[in-house]
N, C-alpha and C positions, 0 to 999 in steps of 0.2 A: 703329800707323801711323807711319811716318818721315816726317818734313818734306820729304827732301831727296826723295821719290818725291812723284808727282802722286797725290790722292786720288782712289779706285777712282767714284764715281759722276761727279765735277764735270771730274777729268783736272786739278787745279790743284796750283801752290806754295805754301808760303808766300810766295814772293818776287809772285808773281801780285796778292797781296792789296792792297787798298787804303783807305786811311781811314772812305772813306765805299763800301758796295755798295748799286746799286739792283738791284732783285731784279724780275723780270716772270714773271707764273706761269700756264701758260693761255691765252697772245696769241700772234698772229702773228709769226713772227721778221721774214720777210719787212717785216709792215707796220712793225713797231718802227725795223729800219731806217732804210727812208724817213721817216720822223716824223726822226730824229734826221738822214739827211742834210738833209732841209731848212732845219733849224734852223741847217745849219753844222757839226756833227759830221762829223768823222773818226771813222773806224769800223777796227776792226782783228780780227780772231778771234784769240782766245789760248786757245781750247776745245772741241770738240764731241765729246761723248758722250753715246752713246742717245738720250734725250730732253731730255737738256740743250746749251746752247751757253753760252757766256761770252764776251765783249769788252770790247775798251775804247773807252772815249769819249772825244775830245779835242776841246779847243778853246781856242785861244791856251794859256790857262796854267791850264784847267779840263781835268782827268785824272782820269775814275774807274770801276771795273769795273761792268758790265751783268750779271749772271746769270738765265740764259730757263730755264724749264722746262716742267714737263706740271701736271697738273690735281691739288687736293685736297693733305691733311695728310701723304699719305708725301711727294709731291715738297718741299715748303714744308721739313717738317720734316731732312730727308736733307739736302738742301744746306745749309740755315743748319748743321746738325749739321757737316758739313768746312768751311765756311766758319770759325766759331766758333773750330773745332781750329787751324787755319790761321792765327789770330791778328784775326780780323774782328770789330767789337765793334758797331757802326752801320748796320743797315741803312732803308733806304727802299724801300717796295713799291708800283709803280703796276700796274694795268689797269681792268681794268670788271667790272661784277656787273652783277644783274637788280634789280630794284624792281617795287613796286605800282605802280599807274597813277595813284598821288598826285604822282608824280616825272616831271620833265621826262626825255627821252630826252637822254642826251650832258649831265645835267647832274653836274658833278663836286662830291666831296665828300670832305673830309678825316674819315675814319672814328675817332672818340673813343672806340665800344663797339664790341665783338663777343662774340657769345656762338655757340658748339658748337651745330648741332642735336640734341636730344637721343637724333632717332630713331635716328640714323645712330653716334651714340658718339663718342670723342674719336681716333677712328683714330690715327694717327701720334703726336697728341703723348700718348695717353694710355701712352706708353712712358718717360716721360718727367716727367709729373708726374700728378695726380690731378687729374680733373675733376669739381666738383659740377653736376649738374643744375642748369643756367640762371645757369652762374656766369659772370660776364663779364671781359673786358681788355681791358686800354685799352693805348696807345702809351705811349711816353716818355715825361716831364714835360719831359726839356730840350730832346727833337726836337720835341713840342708847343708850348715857348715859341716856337722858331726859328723852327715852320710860322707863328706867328701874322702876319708878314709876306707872306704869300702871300694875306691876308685870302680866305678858302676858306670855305665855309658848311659848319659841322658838321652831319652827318646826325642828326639828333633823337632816333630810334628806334635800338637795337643792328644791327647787321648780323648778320645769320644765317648763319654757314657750312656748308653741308652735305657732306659726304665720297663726293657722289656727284654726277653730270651729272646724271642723271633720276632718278627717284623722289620729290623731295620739290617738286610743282606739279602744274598739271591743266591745261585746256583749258576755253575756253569756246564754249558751242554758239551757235545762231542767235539764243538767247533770254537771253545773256548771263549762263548758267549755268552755275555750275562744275560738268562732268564728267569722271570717269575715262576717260582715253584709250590708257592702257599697254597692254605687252602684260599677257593674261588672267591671272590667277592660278589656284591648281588647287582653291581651293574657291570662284571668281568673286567675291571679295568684292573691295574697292579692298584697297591697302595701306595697312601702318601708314604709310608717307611721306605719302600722299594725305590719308589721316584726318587729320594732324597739319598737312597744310598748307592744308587745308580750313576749318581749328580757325579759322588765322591769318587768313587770307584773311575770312570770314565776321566776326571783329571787326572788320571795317574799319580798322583800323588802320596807316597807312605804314607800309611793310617793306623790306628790302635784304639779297637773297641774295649771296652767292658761295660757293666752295670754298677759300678759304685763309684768307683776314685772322683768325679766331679762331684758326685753329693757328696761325702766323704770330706773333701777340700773344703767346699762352700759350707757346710756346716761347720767345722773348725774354725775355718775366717771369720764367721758370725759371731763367738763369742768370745768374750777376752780371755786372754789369756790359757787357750786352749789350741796344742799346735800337734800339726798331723802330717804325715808323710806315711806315700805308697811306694812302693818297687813291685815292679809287675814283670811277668815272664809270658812271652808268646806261648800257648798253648795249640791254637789250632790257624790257618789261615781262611779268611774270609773275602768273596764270597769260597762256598765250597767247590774242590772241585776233587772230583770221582780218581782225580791220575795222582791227588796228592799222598803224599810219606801218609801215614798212620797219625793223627794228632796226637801230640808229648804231654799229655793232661800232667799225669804223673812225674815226668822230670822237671817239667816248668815249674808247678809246684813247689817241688824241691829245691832248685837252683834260688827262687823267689822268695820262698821258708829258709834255708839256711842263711841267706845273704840278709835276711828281716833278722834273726835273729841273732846274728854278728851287727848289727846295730843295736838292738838292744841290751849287747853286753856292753857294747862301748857305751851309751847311754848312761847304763849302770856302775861303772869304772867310774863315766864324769862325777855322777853324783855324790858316789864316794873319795869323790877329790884324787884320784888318780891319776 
């Protein structure tokens, strides 16, 4: 791969790159947008391909690239993979995940664990390094200290990523029991996703899905000198149920997006020896 050509998924330069990237994986470009012109962002396109887009964000003397994309471990992984090449070493990841109904809707959370579901495999990153069953990762140490100014409630419990939209949740019926709702399978039994999130569900225990932040973690871990940190906001709770609020796609987002992007200015402050 040549520097001086744009890389084949993202369409970028090196010259493109910048100190700090926040990274949004699975959200609305549209709505990100808006969140960031209210704020006062200048917004620019310097990319769109396939299912990704990239920009930049300005304001007065705050400048740093946006990278959007699709769902789960190949997108997460692919883009940091040219980003990386390209000379990127920092990133910051905002949007939202599901939770148990222990968790306020739209309440945001600076994620310290993730662990791979196990049903689903390490998809993408396990191209990349080796994953044991129920092994976890965590962020940065020095994007950690930084976040501590953001004063953000760390999520207690690991966050679970799974490498798929459906398969790993259920539905609950009139009697606020979890049942299988997918489509059928060819020997009618549930699947292994359902059994496994069944497991979860039934310890009662708070939980927080999404599809990237363990890949996301574990690819950063992987290579030197490359440090990553997510804050995530409850967008809907899982499994569904028919009597819940409206899910807060849109404000978790927001709370998720602006609080990513008050670390990013402190970021930018450190750099500049502030």
């Amino acid at each position: 791969m040549n520097t001086l050509k744009q890389t084949p998924l993202l369409g970028l330069l090196s010259a493109d790159i910048s100190p700090n990237i926040l990274l949004i994986f699975g959200e609305e470009e549209g709505t990100v947008i808006r969140i960031l012109s209210n704020i006062g962002y200048q917004v620019s396109e310097i990319s769109r391909r396939r299912e990704s887009i990239t920009i930049r964000a300005t304001k007065k003397t705050v400048d740093f690239l946006i990278v959007m994309g699709g769902y789960g471990s190949s997108s997460i992984t692919s883009a940091i993979h040219e980003l990386v090449y390209l000379g990127a070493r920092r990133f910051v990841m905002a949007g939202t995940c599901g939770g148990s109904s222990h968790h306020e809707l739209g309440k945001v959370f600076l994620i310290k664990r993730a662990t791979v579901n196990q049903v689903g495999g390490a998809g993408g990153l396990g191209f990349y390094r080796k994953v044991k069953p129920g092994e976890e990762f965590f962020p940065s140490p020095e994007l950690l200290k930084t976040a501590r100014a953001l004063n953000l409630e760390p999520a207690t419990s690991p966050l679970i990523s799974s490498d798929a939209f459906y398969g790993f949740g259920g539905d609950l019926n009139a009697d606020k029991q979890l049942i299988y709702k997918s489509p059928p399978t060819y020997d009618g039994l549930p699947t292994p996703g359902f059994i496994c999130f069944k497991t979860l569900y039934e310890s009662g225990e708070p939980f927080l899905l999404d599809m990237e932040t363990a890949f996301f973690y574990g690819i950063c871990d992987a290579w030197n000198q490359v440090e990553g940190i997510a804050i995530r906001a409850v967008s809907n709770h899982i499994p569904f149920d028919p009597d819940d609020p409206i899910p807060e796609e849109e404000k978790a987002l927001a709370v998720s997006l602006l609080k990513s992007i008050e670390l990013m200015e402190l970021l930018l402050a450190v750099d500049r020896g502030e």
